[in-house]
C-alpha positions in Angstrom: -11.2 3.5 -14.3 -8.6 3.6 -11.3 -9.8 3.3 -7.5 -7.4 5.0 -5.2 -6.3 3.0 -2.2 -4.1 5.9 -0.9 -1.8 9.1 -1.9 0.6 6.5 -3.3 -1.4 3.7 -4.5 -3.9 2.7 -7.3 -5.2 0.2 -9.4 -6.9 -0.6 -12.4 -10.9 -1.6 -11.9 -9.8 -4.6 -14.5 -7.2 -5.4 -12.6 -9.1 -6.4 -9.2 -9.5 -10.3 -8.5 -10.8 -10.5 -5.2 -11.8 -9.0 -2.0 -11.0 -10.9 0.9 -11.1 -11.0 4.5 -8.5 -13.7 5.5 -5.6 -15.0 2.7 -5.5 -18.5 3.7 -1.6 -19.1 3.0 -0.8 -16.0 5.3 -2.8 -17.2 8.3 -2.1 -21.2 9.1 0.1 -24.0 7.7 -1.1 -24.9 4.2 -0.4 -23.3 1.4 -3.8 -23.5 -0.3 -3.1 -21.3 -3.4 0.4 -21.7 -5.4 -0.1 -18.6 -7.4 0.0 -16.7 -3.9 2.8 -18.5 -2.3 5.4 -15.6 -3.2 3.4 -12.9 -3.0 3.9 -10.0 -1.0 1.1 -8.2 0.9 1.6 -4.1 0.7 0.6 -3.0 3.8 -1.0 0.9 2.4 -1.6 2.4 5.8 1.2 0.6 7.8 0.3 2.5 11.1 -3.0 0.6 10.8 -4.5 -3.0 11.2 -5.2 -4.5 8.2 -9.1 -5.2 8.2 -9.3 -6.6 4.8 -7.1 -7.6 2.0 -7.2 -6.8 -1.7 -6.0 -9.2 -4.6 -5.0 -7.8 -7.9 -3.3 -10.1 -10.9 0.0 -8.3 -9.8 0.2 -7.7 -5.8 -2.0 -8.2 -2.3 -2.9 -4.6 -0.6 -3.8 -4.5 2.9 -6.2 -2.3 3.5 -7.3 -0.8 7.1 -11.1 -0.5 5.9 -13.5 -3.5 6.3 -14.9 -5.9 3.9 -18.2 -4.5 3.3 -16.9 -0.8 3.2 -14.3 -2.2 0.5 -17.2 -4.2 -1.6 -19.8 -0.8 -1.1 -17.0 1.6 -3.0 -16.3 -0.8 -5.5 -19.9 -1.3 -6.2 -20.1 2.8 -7.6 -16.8 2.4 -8.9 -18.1 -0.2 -11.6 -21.5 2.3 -12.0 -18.4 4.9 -13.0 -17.9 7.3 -9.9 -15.0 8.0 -8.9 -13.9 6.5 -5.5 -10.9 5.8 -3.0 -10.9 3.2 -0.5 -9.4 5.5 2.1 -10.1 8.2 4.2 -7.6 11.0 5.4 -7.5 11.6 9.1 
Protein backbone atom coordinates (compact mmCIF):
# COMPACT_ATOMS: atom_id res chain seq x y z
CA UNK A 1 0.00 0.00 0.00
CA UNK A 2 1.24 3.59 -0.94
CA UNK A 3 0.40 6.75 1.40
CA UNK A 4 0.32 9.93 -0.59
CA UNK A 5 2.28 12.78 0.79
CA UNK A 6 1.20 15.08 -2.02
CA UNK A 7 0.20 15.40 -5.88
CA UNK A 8 3.78 14.44 -6.64
CA UNK A 9 4.90 12.32 -3.86
CA UNK A 10 4.39 8.73 -2.46
CA UNK A 11 5.82 6.02 -0.73
CA UNK A 12 5.61 2.49 -0.07
CA UNK A 13 3.95 1.61 3.59
CA UNK A 14 7.27 -0.94 3.74
CA UNK A 15 9.30 1.59 2.97
CA UNK A 16 8.64 3.97 6.11
CA UNK A 17 11.38 3.89 9.02
CA UNK A 18 10.47 6.54 11.15
CA UNK A 19 8.39 9.46 12.08
CA UNK A 20 10.15 12.16 13.62
CA UNK A 21 9.79 15.51 15.02
CA UNK A 22 13.44 16.88 15.06
CA UNK A 23 16.44 15.01 12.81
CA UNK A 24 19.26 15.43 15.14
CA UNK A 25 22.11 15.94 12.39
CA UNK A 26 19.99 18.77 10.82
CA UNK A 27 19.41 20.85 13.95
CA UNK A 28 22.92 21.18 16.09
CA UNK A 29 26.65 20.21 15.74
CA UNK A 30 26.89 16.38 15.96
CA UNK A 31 26.25 14.27 13.54
CA UNK A 32 24.60 11.51 15.51
CA UNK A 33 23.52 9.23 12.61
CA UNK A 34 26.17 8.38 9.66
CA UNK A 35 23.59 6.76 7.45
CA UNK A 36 21.85 10.40 7.48
CA UNK A 37 24.77 12.46 7.06
CA UNK A 38 24.17 12.91 3.12
CA UNK A 39 20.81 12.85 3.07
CA UNK A 40 18.65 15.34 1.63
CA UNK A 41 15.41 16.49 3.25
CA UNK A 42 12.42 16.99 0.39
CA UNK A 43 10.71 19.72 1.44
CA UNK A 44 6.76 18.50 -0.22
CA UNK A 45 4.92 21.72 0.58
CA UNK A 46 7.86 24.25 0.29
CA UNK A 47 5.59 27.24 0.89
CA UNK A 48 5.00 25.65 4.36
CA UNK A 49 6.92 25.06 7.72
CA UNK A 50 8.00 21.81 8.08
CA UNK A 51 6.18 20.46 11.33
CA UNK A 52 7.38 16.93 11.14
CA UNK A 53 9.79 14.92 9.24
CA UNK A 54 9.42 11.58 7.55
CA UNK A 55 12.29 8.86 7.07
CA UNK A 56 12.09 6.33 4.48
CA UNK A 57 15.16 3.75 3.53
CA UNK A 58 15.69 6.01 0.46
CA UNK A 59 14.97 9.91 1.31
CA UNK A 60 13.75 12.45 4.39
CA UNK A 61 10.24 14.27 3.50
CA UNK A 62 9.32 17.31 5.30
CA UNK A 63 6.02 17.38 5.87
CA UNK A 64 3.86 20.60 7.07
CA UNK A 65 1.45 18.31 9.16
CA UNK A 66 2.31 17.47 12.93
CA UNK A 67 3.56 14.42 14.44
CA UNK A 68 0.44 13.02 15.88
CA UNK A 69 -1.62 13.91 12.65
CA UNK A 70 1.29 11.99 10.69
CA UNK A 71 1.25 8.77 13.28
CA UNK A 72 -3.07 8.93 13.33
CA UNK A 73 -3.07 8.35 9.21
CA UNK A 74 -0.52 5.94 9.19
CA UNK A 75 -2.28 4.09 11.91
CA UNK A 76 -5.50 3.28 9.17
CA UNK A 77 -3.05 3.06 6.51
CA UNK A 78 -1.54 -0.27 8.16
CA UNK A 79 -5.55 -1.34 8.95
CA UNK A 80 -5.61 -0.96 4.78
CA UNK A 81 -7.43 2.45 4.07
CA UNK A 82 -6.37 4.44 1.86
CA UNK A 83 -4.83 7.76 3.18
CA UNK A 84 -2.65 11.01 2.24
CA UNK A 85 -0.85 12.92 4.64
CA UNK A 86 -1.96 16.14 3.12
CA UNK A 87 -4.66 18.32 2.73
CA UNK A 88 -5.45 20.61 -0.40
CA UNK A 89 -6.16 24.19 0.45
Amino acid sequence: MFVHLSDTYSVSIEDIVAVVQDIPLLKGRRRRNKQWQNSEVIHVFPDEPIESYLVTVDAIYGLSMSITGVGRRLQRATTGIPVSLYTKR
